[in-house]
Structures are given as C-alpha cells and as structure tokens.
Residue frames as qw, qx, qy, qz and C-alpha x, y, z in Angstrom:
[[0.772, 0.338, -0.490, 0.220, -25.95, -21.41, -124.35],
 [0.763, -0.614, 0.025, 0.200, -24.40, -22.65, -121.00],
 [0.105, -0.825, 0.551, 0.065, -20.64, -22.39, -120.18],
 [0.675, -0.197, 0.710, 0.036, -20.18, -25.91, -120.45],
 [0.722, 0.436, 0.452, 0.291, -21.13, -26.39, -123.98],
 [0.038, 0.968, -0.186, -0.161, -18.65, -23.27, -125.30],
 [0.285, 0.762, -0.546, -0.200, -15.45, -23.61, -127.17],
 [0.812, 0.164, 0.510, -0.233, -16.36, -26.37, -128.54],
 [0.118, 0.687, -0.380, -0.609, -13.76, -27.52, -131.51],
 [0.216, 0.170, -0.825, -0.494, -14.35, -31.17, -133.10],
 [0.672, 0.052, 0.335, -0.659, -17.80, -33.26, -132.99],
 [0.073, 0.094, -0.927, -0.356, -19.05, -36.38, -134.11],
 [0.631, 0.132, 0.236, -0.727, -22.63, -36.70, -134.87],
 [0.189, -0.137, 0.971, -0.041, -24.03, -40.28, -134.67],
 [0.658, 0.057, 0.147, -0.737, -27.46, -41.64, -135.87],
 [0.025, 0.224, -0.971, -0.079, -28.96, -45.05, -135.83],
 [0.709, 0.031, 0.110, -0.696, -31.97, -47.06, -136.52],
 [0.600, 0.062, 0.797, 0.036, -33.21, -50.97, -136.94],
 [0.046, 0.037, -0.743, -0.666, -33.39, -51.94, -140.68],
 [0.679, -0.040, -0.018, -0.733, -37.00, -51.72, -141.79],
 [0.848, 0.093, 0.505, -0.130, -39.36, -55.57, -141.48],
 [0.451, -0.085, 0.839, 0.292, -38.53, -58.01, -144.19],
 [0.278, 0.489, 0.759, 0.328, -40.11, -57.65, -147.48],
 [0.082, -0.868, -0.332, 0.359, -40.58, -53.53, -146.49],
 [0.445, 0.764, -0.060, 0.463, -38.67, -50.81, -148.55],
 [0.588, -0.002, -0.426, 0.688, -35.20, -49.96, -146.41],
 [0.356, -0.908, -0.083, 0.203, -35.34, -47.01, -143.59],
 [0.579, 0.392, 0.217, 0.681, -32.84, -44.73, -145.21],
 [0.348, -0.894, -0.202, 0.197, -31.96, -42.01, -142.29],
 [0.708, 0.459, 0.031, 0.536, -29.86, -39.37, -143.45],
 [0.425, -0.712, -0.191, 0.526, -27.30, -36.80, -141.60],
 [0.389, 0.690, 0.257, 0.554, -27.09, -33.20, -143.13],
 [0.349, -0.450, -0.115, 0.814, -24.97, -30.54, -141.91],
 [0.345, 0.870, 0.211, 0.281, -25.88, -26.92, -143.47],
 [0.444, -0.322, -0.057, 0.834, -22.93, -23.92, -142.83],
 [0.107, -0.950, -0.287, 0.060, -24.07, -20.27, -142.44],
 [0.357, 0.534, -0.084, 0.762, -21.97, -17.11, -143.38],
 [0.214, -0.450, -0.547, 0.672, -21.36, -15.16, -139.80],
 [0.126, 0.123, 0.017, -0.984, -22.95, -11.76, -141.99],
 [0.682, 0.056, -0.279, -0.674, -26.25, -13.79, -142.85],
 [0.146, -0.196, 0.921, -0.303, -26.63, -16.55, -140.34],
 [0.599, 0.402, 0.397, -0.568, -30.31, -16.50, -141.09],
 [0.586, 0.478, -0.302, -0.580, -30.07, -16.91, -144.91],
 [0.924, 0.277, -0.261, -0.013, -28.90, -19.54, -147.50],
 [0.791, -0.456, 0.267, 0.308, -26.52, -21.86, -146.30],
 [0.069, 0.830, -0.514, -0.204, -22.98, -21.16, -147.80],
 [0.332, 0.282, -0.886, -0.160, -22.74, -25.04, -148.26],
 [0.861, -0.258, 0.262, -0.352, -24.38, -28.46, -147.11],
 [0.286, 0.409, -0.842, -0.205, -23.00, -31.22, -146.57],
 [0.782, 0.033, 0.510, -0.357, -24.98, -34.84, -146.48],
 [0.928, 0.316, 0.160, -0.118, -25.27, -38.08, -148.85],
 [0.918, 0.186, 0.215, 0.276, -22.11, -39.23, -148.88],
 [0.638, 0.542, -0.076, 0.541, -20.11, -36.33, -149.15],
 [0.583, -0.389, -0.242, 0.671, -17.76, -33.71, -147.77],
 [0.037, 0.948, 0.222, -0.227, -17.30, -29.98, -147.37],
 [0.535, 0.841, -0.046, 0.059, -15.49, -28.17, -149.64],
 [0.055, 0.838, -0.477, 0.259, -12.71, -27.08, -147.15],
 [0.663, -0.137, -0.726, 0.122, -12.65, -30.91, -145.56],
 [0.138, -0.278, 0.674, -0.671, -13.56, -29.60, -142.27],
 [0.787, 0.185, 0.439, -0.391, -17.29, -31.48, -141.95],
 [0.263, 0.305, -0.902, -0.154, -17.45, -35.44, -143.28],
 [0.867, -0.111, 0.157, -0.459, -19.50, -37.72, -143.37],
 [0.015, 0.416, -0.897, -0.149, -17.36, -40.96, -142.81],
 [0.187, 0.133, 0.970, -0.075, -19.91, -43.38, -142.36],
 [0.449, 0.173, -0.238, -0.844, -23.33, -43.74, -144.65],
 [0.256, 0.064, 0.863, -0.432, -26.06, -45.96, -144.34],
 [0.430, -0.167, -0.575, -0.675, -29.03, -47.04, -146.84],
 [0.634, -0.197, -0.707, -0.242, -30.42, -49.61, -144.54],
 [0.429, -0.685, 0.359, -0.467, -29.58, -48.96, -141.07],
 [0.985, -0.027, -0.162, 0.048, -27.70, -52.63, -140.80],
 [0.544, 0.559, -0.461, 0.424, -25.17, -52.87, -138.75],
 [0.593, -0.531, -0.515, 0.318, -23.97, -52.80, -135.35],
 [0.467, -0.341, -0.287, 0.764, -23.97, -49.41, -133.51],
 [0.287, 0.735, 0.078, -0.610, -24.36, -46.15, -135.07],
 [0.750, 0.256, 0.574, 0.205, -25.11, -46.67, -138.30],
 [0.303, 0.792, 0.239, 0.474, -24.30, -42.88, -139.75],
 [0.637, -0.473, -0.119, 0.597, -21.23, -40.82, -138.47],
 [0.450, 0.783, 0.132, 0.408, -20.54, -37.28, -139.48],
 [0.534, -0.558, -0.239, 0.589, -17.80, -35.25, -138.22],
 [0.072, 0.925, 0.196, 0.318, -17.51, -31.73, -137.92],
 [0.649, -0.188, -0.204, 0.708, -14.13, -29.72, -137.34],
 [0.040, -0.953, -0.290, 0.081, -15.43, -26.53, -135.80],
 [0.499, -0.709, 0.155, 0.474, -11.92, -25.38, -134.86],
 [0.368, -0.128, 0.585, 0.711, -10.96, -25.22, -138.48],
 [0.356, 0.666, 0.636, 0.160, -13.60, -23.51, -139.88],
 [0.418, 0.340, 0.156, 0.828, -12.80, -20.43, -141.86],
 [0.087, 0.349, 0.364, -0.859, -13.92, -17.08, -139.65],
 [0.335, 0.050, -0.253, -0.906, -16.60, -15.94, -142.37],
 [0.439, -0.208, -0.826, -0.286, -18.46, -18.98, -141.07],
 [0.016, 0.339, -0.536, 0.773, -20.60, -18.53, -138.15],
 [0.714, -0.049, 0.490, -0.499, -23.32, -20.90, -137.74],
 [0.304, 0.211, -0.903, -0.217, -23.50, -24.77, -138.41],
 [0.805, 0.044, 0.138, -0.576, -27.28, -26.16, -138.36],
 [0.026, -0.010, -0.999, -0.022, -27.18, -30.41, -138.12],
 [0.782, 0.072, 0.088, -0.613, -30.68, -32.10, -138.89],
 [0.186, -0.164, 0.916, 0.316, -31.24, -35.43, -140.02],
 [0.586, 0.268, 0.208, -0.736, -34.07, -36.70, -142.54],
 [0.640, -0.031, 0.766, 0.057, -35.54, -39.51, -143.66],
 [0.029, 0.399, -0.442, -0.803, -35.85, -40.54, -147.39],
 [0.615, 0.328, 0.441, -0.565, -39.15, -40.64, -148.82],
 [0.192, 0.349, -0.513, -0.760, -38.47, -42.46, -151.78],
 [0.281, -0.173, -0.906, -0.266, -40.76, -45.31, -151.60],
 [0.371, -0.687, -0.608, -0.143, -43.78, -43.19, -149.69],
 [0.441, -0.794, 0.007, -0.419, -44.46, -41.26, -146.56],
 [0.804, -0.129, -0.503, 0.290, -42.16, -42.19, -143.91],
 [0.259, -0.874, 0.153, -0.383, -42.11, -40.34, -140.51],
 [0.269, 0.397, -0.783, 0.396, -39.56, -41.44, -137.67],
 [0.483, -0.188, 0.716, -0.468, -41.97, -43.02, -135.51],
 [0.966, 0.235, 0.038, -0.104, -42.69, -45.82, -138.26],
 [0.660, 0.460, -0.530, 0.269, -38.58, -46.31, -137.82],
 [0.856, -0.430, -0.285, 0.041, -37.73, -48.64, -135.11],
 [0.749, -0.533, -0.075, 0.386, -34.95, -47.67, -132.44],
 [0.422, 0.816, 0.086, 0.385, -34.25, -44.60, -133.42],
 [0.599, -0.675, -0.063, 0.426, -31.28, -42.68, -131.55],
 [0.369, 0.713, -0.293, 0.520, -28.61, -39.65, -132.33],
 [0.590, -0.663, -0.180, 0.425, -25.87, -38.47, -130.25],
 [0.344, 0.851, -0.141, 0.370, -23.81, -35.49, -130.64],
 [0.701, -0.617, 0.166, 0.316, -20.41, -35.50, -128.70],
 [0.359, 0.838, -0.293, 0.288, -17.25, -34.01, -128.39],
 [0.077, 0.483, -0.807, 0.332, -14.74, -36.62, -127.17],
 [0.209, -0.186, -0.921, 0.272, -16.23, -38.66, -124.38],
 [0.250, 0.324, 0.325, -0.853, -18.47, -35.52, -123.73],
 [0.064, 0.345, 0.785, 0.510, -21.81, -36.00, -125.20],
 [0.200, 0.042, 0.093, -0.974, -23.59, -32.64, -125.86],
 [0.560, 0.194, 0.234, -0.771, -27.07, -34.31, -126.79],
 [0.076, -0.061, -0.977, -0.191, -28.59, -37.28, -127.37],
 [0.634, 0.268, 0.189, -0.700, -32.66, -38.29, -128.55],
 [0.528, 0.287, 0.798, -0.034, -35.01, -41.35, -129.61],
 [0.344, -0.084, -0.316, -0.880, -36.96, -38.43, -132.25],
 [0.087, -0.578, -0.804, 0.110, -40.16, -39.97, -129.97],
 [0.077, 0.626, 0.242, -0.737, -40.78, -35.89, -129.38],
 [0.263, 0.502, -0.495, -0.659, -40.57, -35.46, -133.37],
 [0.398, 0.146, 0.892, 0.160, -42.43, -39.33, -134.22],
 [0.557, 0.483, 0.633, -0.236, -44.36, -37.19, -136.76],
 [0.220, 0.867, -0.309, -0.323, -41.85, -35.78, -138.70],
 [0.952, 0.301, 0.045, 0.027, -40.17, -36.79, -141.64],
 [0.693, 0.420, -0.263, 0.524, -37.10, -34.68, -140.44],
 [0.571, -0.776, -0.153, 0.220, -35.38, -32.95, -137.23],
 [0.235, 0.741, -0.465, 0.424, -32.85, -30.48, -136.95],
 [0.877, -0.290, -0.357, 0.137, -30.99, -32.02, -133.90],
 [0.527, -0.710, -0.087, 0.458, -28.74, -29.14, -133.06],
 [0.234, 0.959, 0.048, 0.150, -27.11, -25.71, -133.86],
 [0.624, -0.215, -0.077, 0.748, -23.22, -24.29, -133.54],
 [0.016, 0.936, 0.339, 0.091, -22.77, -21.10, -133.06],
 [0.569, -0.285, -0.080, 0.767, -19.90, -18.38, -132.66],
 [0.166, 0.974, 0.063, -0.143, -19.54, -14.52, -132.94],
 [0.063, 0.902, -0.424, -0.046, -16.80, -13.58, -134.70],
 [0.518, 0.374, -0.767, 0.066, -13.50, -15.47, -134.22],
 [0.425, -0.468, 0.516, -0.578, -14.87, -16.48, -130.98],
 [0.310, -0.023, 0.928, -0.206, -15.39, -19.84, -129.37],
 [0.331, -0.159, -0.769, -0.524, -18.28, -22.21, -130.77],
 [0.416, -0.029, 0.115, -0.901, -21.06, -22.82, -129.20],
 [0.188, -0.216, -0.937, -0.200, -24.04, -25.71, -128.99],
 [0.502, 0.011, -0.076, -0.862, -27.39, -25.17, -129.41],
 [0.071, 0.000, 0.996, 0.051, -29.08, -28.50, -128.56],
 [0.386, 0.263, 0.066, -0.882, -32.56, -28.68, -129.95],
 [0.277, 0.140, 0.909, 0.278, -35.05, -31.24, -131.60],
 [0.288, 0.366, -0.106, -0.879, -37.16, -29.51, -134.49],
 [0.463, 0.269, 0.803, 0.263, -39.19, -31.98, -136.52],
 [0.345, 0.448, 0.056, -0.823, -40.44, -31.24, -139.87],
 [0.697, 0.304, 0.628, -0.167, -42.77, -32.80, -142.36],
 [0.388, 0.825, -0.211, -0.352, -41.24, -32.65, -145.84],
 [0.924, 0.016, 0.034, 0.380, -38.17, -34.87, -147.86],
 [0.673, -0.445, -0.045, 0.589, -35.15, -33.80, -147.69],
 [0.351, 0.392, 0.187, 0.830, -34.70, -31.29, -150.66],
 [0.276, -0.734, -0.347, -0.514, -37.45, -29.36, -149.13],
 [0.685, -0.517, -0.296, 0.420, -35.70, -29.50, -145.34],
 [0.647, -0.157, -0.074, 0.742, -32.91, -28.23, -146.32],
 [0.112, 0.700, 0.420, 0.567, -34.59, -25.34, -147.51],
 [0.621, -0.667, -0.251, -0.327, -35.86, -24.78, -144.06],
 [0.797, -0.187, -0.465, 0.337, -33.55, -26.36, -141.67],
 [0.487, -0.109, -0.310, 0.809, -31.65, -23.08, -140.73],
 [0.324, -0.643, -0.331, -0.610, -34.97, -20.89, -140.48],
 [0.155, -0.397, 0.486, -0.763, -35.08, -19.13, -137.26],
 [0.208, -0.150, -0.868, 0.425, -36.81, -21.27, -134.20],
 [0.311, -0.743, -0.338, -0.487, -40.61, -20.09, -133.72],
 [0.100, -0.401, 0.410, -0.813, -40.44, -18.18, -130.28],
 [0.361, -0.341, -0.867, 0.027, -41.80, -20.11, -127.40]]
C-alpha cells in the first residue's frame, strides 16, 4: 500500500456497461462488497452487501442498481463509509459479478465495460475488466486497516469463473503469490 492511498474514509464504487443487443437476455452486472472481522480477515465474511441492499450498520449502500445497464453514466453506485466502520472490522473486499441467469456470460461478451473506485475527486482505481474478459467475476479492490488505524486500498483486478453465490464464497480468499 502506498502513502497516498492511506486513511482513506468514504468511497464510491461505480460500474457500468452498454445494455446487451436487442432481442438478447439483459447484461445484469452486479456490485458486492464482503466485510472481514480484523481477528479472521482471511475467513467468512462477517456480512455482504450487494443486490439491492445495505449493511446492517448503514455504513456500505448500494444507492444505485441496475438490471440492464440503461442509462446514462455509471449505471451501479455503491458507497462505502470506511470511517464509520465498527473497529472489529478490518478488511472490506469489493468485486463485481455478472449474473448468469440466462447462460454463461463472461465480461468480455459485455460491451463497454468500466469501474471506478474514488474517494472525492480522487480516483483510487479504475478498469475496462479487458485483463479479466474471461471471467464471469472480478474482485476490483481490497480495504484494509490494522487495528483502529487508518484504511487502506488495495487496488487489484482478480477475475473468476463462477455466478455469484459461488464468488462470494471465494472473493476474500487470499491472492495466489506472484
């Protein structure tokens, strides 16, 4: 983690995509936050939050949801208030993944794909998923903090091949080792 991306306290994670051709089953990209206990960052998440809803303590939201990707701009908006999260939390894994209900669908058969993550005007990390066009999902980035200490960003594009129950499974599974 640089210095630059450190105490780090509200976000807004963005994703967008062109509706699918005419007469095609919709493109139905979905943002999914997971939260991590700080004594078992590695394990089960302590909550997710995605489809429409919100975390328990309202600190992560999804305000904006998308079936179709129609619209102008970003078409899926989740925020995340790091600075209020409760101290026994200590990692927050973001992915996003696509929903497979009408087949196979990887992110390079969805047109103009794009995320950004930012904080304010600052934008910690932005991607097409062209590095991930055979996956049906991506983590897209990682918070982090010891203790009560500052957050953290982890910027990162994981793809995996799976719907979404099965991500989430996964999503906050340690990084193979390059």
């Amino acid at each position: 983690m640089s210095t630059s991306n450190k105490d780090i306290e509200k976000v807004e994670v963005r994703v967008k995509w062109d509706p699918s051709p005419h007469g095609t089953a919709p493109n139905d990209l979905d943002i999914i936050a997971a939260t991590y206990p700080a004594d078992e960052p590695y394990g089960a998440p302590a909550y997710l939050v995605h489809f429409d809803s919100r975390s328990p303590d309202g600190t992560i939201t999804l305000n904006r949801d998308s079936r179709t990707g129609q619209g102008f701009g970003f078409d899926e908006v989740m925020t995340i208030e790091l600075d209020r999260l409760a101290e026994r939390y200590g990692r927050v894994v973001v992915g996003v993944a696509i929903q497979q209900r009408d087949g196979h669908k990887t992110f390079g058969a969805v047109e103009s794909t794009a995320m950004e993550i930012g904080e304010g005007y600052t934008i910690l990390a932005e991607n097409d998923f062209s590095g991930v066009a055979w996956a049906t999902a991506a983590v897209i980035g990682e918070f982090v903090r010891e203790g009560a200490g500052p957050w953290g960003f982890r910027s990162t594009v994981r793809g995996f091949d799976g719907g979404p129950d099965a991500f989430t499974a996964v999503m906050g599974s340690r990084a193979p080792e390059a």
